[in-house]
C-alpha positions as CSV (number, residue, x, y, z in Angstrom):
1,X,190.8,160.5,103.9
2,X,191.1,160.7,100.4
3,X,195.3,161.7,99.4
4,X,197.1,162.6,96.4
5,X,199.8,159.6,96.3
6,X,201.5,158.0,92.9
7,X,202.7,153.7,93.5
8,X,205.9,154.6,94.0
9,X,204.5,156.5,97.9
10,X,201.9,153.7,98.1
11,X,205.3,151.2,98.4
12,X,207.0,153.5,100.6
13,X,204.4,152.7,102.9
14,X,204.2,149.1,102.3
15,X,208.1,149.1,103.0
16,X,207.2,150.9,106.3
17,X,204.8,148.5,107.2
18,X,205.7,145.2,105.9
19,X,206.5,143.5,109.5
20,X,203.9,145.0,111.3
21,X,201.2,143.9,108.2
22,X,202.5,140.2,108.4
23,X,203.3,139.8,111.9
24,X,200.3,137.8,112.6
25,X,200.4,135.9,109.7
26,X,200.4,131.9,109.3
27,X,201.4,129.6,106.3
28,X,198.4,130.5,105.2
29,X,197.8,134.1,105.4
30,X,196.0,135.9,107.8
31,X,192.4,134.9,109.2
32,X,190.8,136.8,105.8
33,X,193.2,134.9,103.6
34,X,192.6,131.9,105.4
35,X,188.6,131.7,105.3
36,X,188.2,133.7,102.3
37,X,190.4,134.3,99.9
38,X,192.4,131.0,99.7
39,X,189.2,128.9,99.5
40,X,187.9,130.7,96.6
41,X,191.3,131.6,94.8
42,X,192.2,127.9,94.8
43,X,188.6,126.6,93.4
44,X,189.5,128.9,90.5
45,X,193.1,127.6,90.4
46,X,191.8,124.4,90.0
47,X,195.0,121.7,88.9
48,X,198.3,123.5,89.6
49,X,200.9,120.7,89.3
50,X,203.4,121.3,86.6
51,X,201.9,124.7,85.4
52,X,204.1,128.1,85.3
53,X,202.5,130.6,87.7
54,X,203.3,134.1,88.3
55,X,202.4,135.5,91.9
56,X,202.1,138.8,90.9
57,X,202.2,141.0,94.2
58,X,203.3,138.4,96.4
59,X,203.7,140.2,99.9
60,X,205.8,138.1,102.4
61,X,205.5,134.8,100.0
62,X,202.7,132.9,101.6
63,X,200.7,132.2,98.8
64,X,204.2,131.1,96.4
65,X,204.8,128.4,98.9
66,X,201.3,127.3,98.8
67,X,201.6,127.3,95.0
68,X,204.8,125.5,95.4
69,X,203.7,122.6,97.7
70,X,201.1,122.0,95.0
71,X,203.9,121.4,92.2
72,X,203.7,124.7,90.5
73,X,206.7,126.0,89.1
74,X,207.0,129.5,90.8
75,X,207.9,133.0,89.9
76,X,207.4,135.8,92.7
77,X,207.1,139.3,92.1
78,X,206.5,142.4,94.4
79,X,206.9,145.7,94.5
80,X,208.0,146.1,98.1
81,X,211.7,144.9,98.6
82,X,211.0,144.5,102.9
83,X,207.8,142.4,101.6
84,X,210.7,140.4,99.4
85,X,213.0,139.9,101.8
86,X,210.5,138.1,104.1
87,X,209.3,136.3,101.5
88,X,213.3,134.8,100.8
89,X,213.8,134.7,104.7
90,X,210.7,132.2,104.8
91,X,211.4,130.5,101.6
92,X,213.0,126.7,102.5
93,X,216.8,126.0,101.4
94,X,215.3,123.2,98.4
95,X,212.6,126.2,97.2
96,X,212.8,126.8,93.6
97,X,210.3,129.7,93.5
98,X,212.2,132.8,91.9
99,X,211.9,136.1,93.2
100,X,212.0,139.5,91.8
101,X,211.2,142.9,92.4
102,X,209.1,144.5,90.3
103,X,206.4,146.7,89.9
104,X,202.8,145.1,88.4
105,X,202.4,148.0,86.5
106,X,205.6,147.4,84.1
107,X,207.4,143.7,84.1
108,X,209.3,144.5,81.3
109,X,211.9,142.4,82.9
110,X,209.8,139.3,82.3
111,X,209.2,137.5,78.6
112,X,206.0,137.7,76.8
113,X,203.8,134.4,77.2
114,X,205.9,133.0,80.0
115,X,202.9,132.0,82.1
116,X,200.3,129.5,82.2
117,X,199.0,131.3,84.8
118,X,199.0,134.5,86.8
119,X,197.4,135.0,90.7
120,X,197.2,138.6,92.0
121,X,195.8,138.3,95.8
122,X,194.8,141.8,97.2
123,X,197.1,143.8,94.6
124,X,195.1,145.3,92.0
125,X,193.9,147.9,94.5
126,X,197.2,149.2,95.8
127,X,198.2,150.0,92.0
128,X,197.7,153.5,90.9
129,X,197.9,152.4,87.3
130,X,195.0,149.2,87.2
131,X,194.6,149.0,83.4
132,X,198.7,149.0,82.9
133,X,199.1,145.5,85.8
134,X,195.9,144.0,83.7
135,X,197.9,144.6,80.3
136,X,201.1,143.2,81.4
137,X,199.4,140.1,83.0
138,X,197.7,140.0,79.7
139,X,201.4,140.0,77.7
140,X,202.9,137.4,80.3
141,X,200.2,134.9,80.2
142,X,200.1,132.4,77.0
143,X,197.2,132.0,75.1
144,X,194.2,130.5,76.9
145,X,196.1,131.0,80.3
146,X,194.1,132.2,83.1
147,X,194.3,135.6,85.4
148,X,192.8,135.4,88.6
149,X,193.0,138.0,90.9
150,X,191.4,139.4,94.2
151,X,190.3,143.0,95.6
152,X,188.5,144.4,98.1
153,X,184.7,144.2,97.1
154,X,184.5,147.8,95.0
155,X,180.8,148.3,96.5
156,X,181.2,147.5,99.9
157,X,184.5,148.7,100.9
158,X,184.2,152.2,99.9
159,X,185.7,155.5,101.0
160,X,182.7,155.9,104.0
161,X,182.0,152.4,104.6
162,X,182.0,151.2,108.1
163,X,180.0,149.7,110.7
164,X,177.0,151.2,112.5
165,X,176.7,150.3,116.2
166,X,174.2,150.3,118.7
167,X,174.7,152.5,121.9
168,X,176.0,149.0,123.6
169,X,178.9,149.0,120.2
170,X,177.4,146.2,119.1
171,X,177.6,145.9,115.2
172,X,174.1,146.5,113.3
173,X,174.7,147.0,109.6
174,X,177.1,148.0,107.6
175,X,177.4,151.1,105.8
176,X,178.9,152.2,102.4
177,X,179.1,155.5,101.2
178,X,181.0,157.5,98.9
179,X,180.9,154.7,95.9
180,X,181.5,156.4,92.9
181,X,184.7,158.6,94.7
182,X,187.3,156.9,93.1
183,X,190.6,157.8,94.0
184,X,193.2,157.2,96.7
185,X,192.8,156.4,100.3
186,X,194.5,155.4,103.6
187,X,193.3,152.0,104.9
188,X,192.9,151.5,108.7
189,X,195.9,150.0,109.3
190,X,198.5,150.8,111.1
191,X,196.0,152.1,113.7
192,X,198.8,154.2,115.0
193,X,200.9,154.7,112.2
194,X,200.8,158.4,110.8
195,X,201.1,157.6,107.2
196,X,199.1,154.3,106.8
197,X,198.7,151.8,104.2
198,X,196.5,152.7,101.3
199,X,194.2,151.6,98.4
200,X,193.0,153.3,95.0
201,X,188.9,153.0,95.1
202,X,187.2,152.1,91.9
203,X,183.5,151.1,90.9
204,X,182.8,147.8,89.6
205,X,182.1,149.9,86.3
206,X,185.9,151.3,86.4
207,X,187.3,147.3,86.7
208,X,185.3,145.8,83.9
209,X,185.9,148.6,81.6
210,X,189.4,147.9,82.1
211,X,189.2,144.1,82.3
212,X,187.3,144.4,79.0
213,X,189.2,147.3,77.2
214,X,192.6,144.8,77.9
215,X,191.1,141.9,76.4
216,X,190.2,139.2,78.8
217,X,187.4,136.5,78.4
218,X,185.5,136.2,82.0
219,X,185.1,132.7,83.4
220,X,184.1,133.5,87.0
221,X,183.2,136.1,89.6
222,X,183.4,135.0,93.3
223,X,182.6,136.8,96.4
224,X,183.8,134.6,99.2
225,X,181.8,134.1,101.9
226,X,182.4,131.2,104.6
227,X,181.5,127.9,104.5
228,X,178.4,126.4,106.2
229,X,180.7,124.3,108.5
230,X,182.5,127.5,109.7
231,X,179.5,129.2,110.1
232,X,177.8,126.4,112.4
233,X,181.3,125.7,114.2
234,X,181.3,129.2,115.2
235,X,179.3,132.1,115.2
236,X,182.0,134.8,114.9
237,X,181.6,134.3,110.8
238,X,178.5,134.9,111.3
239,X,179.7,138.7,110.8
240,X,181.3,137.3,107.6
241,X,177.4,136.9,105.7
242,X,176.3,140.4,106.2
243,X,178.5,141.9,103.3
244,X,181.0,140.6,100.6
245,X,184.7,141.8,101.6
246,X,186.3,141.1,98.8
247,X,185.8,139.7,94.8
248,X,187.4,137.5,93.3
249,X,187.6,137.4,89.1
250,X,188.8,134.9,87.0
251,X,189.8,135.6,83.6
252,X,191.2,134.2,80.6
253,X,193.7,135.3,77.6
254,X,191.5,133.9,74.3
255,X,193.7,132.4,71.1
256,X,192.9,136.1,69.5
257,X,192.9,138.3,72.6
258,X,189.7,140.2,71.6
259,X,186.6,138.1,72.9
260,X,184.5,139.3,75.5
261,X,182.1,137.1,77.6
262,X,178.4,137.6,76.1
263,X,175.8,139.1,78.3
264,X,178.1,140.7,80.7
């Protein structure tokens, strides 16, 4: 159901629902995070060790510690303060990752070109303002660093998509409607909750006006899919080949900040 709700209600919810969201989690995210996202966000990492990374939206920390164990140096922001105070709770005693709060959308806080590197995992989305987090990643990163960021897959996870089942439930296709509806809406989850978590639909169109418009090179587009091991191990991911959940971009702050990737 499509709602009328600014970032600052979108974090009340998130505060809401911060134990409940990470409950099942693992060092490693949830089983998405785990098979998807992390393979592909990490390919676009590439080398890590010694670089300044900003974990823009960093939820209960997972992917900071990851970061960490891989000998970036740390910063951690997020939006939610029960998000950030699971994130510290986890966070070991000899942990040099530095947390704040803060909003993506205005990091005024933080110094311009402070960043090699900036990961956003499954933020982007739950921003009411998209363009404004883009620009301020642009300001934080240094020039030539690198942006990469993840969001649910703007054509397949839209406003009416869903499965289609036969008269036994068993899952068919999938569905999407309702593409070009941009605009706010509640997520599934909490199945029972009464105000649930939400996300701000755009096309594909909407994100690379924007990526463009702020002044980002693109290097990569990913949509992560499992890999053939997984797939022959077990036939559960099977379900994970029918549609893309989620894209992954990878984008980079030229010398001048004005290039654009040709042909795109």
């Amino acid at each position: 159901m499509k709602k009328n709700l600014s970032t600052d209600e979108a974090i009340e919810r998130w505060n809401e629902h911060a134990e409940a969201f990470t409950a099942g989690y693992t060092e490693e995210g949830d089983r998405s995070r785990r098979i998807l996202l992390n393979p592909a966000i990490f390919s676009l990492l590439g080398h890590v060790e010694g670089t300044e990374i900003l974990d823009a939206g960093c939820g209960e920390g997972y992917l900071s510690r990851l970061l960490e164990r891989k000998g970036a140096h740390v910063t951690a922001v997020d939006y939610s303060t029960e998000m950030l105070k699971l994130a510290e709770a986890k966070a070991t005693e000899s942990s040099g990752i530095r947390y704040h709060h803060g909003n993506c959308e205005n990091l005024n806080f933080l110094e311009d070109r402070m960043f090699d590197t900036i990961v956003s995992n499954m933020v982007i989305q739950d921003l009411e303002d998209h363009t404004a987090a883009l620009r301020e990643c642009f300001r934080l990163l240094r020039d030539g660093g690198t942006l990469v960021f993840s969001i649910l897959h703007p054509c397949f996870i839209t406003p009416g998509s869903g499965w289609i089942r036969d008269g036994q439930g068993k899952k068919e296709a999938w569905r999407v409607s309702g593409y070009f509806l941009e605009g706010v809406y509640e997520q599934a989850f909490p199945e029972e909750a009464e105000n649930k978590v939400v996300f701000y639909h755009r096309s594909l169109t909407t994100y690379m006006t924007a990526i463009r418009e702020v002044g980002f090179e693109m290097d990569e587009m990913v949509e992560p899919r499992p890999s053939d091991e997984l797939v022959r191990e077990d036939p559960e991911y099977r379900e994970d080949l029918i549609h893309p959940n989620f894209l992954v971009f990878k984008l980079r702050k030229g010398k001048r900040g004005i290039s654009w990737c040709p042909g795109l």
